[in-house]
KEMAR-31587 format. One record per residue (C-alpha): residue number from 0; residue in one letter; x, y, z. Coordinates in steps of 0.02 Angstrom, whole numbers, plus 50000, padded with zeros to 5 digits. Example, Ala and Ser with C-alpha at 12.3 -4.5 7.8 and 13.67 -1.06 7.14 Angstrom:
<sites>
+-----+---+-------+-------+-------+
!   k ! r !  east ! north !    up !
+-----+---+-------+-------+-------+
!   0 ! A ! 50615 ! 49775 ! 50390 !
!   1 ! S ! 50684 ! 49947 ! 50357 !
+-----+---+-------+-------+-------+
</sites>
This chain:
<sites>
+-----+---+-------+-------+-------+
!   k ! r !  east ! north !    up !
+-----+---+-------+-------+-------+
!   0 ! X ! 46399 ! 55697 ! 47294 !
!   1 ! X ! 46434 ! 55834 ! 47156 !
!   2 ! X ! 46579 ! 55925 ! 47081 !
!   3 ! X ! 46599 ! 56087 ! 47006 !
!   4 ! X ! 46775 ! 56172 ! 46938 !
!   5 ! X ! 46789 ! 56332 ! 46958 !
!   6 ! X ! 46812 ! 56464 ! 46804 !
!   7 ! X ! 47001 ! 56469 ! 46830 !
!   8 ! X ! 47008 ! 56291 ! 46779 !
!   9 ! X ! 47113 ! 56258 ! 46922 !
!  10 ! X ! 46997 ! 56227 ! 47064 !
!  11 ! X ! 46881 ! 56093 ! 47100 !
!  12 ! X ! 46759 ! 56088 ! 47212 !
!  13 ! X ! 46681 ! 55927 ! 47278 !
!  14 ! X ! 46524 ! 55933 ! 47395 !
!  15 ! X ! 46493 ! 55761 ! 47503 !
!  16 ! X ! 46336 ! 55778 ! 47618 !
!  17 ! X ! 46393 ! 55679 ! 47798 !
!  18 ! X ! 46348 ! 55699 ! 47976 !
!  19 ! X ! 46450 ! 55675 ! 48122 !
!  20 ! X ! 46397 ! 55569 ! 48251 !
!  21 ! X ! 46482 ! 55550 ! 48436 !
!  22 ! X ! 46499 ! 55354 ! 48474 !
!  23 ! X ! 46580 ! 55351 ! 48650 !
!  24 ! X ! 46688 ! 55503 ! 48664 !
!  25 ! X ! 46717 ! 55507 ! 48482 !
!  26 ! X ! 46647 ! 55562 ! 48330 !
!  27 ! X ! 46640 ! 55447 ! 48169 !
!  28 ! X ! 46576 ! 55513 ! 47999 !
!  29 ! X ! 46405 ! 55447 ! 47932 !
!  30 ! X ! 46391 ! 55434 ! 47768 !
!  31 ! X ! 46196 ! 55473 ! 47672 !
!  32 ! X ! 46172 ! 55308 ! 47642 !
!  33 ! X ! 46175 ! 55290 ! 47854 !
!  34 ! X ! 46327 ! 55172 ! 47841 !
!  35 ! X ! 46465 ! 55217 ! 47950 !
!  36 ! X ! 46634 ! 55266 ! 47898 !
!  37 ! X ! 46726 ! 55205 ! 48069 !
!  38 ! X ! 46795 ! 55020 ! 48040 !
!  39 ! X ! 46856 ! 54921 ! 48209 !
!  40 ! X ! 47035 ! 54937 ! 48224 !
!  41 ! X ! 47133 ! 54762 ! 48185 !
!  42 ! X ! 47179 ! 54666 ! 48305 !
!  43 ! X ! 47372 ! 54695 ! 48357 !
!  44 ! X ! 47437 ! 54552 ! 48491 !
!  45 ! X ! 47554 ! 54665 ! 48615 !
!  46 ! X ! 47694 ! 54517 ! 48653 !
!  47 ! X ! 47775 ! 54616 ! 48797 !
!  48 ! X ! 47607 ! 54616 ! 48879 !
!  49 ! X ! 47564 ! 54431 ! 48842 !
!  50 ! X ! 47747 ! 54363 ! 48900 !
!  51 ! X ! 47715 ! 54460 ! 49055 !
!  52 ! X ! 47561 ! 54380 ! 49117 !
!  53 ! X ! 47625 ! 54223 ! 49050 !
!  54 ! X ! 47778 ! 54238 ! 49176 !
!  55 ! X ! 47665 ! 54302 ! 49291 !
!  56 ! X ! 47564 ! 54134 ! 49308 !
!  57 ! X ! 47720 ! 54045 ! 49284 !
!  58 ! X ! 47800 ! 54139 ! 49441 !
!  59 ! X ! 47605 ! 54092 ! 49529 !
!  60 ! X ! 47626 ! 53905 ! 49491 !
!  61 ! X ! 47803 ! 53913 ! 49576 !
!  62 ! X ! 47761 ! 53991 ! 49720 !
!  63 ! X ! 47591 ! 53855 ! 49739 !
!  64 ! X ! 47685 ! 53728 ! 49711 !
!  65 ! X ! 47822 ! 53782 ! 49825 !
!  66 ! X ! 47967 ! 53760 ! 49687 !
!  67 ! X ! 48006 ! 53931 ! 49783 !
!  68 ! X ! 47926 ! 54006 ! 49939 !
!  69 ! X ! 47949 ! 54187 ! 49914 !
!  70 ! X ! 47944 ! 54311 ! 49779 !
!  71 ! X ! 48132 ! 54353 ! 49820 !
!  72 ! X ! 48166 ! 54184 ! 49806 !
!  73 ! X ! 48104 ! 54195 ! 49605 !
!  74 ! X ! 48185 ! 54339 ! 49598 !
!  75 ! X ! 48360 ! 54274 ! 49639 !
!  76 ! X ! 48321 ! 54119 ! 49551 !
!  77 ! X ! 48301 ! 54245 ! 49376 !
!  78 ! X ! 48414 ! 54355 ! 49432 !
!  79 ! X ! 48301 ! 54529 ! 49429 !
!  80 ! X ! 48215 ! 54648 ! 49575 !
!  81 ! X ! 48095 ! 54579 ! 49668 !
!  82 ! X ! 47965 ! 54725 ! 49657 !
!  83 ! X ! 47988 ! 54682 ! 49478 !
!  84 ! X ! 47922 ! 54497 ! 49524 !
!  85 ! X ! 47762 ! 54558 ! 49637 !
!  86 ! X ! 47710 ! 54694 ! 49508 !
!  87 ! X ! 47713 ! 54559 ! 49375 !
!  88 ! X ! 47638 ! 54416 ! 49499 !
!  89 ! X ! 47479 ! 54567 ! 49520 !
!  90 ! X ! 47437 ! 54512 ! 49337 !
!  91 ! X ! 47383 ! 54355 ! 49382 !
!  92 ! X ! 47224 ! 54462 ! 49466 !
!  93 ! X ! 47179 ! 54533 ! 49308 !
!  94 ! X ! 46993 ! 54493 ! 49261 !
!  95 ! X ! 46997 ! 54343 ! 49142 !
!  96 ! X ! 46902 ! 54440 ! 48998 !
!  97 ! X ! 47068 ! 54565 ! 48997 !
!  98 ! X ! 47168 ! 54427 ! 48997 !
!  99 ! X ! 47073 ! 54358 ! 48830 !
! 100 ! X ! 47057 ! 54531 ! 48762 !
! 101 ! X ! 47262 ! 54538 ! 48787 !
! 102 ! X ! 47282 ! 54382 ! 48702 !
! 103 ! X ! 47174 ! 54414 ! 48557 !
! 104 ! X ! 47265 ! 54578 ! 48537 !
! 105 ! X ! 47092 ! 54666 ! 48563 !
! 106 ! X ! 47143 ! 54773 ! 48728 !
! 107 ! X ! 47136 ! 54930 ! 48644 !
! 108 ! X ! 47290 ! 55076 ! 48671 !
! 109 ! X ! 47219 ! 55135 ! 48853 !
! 110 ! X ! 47285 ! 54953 ! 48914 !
! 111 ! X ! 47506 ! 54959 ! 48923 !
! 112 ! X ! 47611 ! 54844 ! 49006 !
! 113 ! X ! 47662 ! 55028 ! 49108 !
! 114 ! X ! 47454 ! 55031 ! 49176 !
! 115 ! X ! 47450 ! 54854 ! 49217 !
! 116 ! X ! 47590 ! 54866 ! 49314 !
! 117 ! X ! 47531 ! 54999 ! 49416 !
! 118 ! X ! 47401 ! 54944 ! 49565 !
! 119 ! X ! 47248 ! 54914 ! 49508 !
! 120 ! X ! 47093 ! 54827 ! 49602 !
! 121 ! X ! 47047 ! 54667 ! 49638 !
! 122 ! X ! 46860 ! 54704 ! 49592 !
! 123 ! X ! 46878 ! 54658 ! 49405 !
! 124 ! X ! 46724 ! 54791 ! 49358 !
! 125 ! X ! 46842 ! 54915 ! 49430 !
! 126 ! X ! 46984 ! 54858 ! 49338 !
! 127 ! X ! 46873 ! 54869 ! 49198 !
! 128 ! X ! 46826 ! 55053 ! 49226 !
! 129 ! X ! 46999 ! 55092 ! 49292 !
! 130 ! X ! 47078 ! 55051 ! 49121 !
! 131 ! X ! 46936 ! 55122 ! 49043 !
! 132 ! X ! 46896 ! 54926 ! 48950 !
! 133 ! X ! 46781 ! 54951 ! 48778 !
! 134 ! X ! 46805 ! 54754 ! 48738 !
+-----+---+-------+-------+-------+
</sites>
């Protein structure tokens, strides 16, 4: 790295030598030294998401143990729309390592609550691709 000012005395100009480099769809810095400037973002727990499959396997162990035979059934029982119920019942097919990464808080910001609740496949590798997964 160098510095020079300039002859006005008000300008400095500083010179770093870097590269970019594309990791994924992205480019990160690299430093001369070859380390990386990109640091993993920290993990951030999305509760919304987490109480939602929690009720969702909640609402599942209901309807197994036949506390309540239908999904309207829950529904009148907590007293909201029963397409409400079903889309949040689907998140009991997520792929268990989603699950986890949910939990953890490591699903990265292509997984909402508003994508999960949309259909999505059973196949958990094409959940996986369908929410584009980097976990």
């Amino acid at each position: 790295m160098t510095a020079s000012a300039a002859h006005d005395h008000e300008t400095i100009t500083v010179h770093v030598p870097l590269t970019f480099a594309r990791r994924g769809d992205r480019k990160q810095i690299v430093l001369p030294d070859g380390t990386s400037s990109w640091a993993p973002p920290l993990a951030r727990v999305d509760n919304t998401m987490v109480k939602a499959i929690a009720r969702g396997f909640r609402w599942r162990k209901l309807l197994e143990t036949g506390v309540h035979a239908t999904v309207e059934d829950i529904a009148a029982a907590e007293k909201i729309n029963a397409s409400y119920v079903s889309r949040v019942l689907r998140l009991t097919l997520l792929a268990p390592h989603i699950v986890e990464a949910i939990i953890d808080g490591r699903q990265g910001s292509e997984i909402t609550l508003a994508a999960l609740m949309k259909p999505l496949p059973v196949d958990w590798e094409r959940q996986c691709k369908t929410l584009s997964c980097d976990f």
